[in-house]
N, C-alpha and C positions, 0 to 999 in steps of 0.2 A: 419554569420547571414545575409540574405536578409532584405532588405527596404520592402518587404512584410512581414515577422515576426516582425519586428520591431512596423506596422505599427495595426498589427493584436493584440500585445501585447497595446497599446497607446488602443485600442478599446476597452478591457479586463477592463484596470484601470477606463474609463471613462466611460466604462459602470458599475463597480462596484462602482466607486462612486455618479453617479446615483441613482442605488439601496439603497448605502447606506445612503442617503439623501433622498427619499422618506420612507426609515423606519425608519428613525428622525424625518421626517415629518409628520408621522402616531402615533408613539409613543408619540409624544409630542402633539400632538390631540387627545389623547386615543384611540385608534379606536384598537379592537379585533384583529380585520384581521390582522394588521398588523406585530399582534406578532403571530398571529396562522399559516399565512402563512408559516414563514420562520421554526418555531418550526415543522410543521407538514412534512416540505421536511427534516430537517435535521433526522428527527424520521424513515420514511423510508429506507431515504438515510442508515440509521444504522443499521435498518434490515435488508434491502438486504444485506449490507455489509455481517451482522451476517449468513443470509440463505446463503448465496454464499459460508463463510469458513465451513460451518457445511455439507453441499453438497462433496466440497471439501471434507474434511474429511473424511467421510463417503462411498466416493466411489475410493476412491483412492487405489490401487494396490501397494504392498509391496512384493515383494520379496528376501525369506529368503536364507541368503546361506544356508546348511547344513555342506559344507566342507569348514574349514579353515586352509592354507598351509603358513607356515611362512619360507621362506627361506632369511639365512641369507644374510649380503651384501657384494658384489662383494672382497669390499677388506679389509674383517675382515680375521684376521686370527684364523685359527683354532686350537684348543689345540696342533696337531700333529705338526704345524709347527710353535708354539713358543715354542715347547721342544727339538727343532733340534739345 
């Protein structure tokens, strides 16, 4: 791990707890927005998620064997040569 990721991650926390301090900040002021913001990005966030596996889904390529070949293994023996 680089002093750059490290330093990138430290950015991460203290910008989330920013965020999370400003919608304390907002909640305990009442204020709409501040609950409709973060409700209305994770709502998306869950339907793309949703249209993204249903795309997925939906155009995805399966192919079927028709022929299945079962050969036994190398060092089973076979009836003939456990009745020798």
């Amino acid at each position: 791990m680089t002093d750059e990721s490290r330093t990138q991650g430290w950015a991460i926390c203290i910008g989330a707890g920013v965020l999370a301090l400003l919608f304390t900040i907002g909640i305990l002021d009442g204020s709409y927005v501040a609950l409709a913001i973060p409700v209305a990005i994770l709502t998306f966030f869950v339907l793309g998620l949703m249209g993204w596996v249903g795309y997925t889904i939906a155009t995805i390529r399966v192919e079927v064997e028709t022929e299945i070949t079962v050969t036994p293994p190398a060092d089973a023996k076979t009836a003939s040569d456990a009745s020798a």
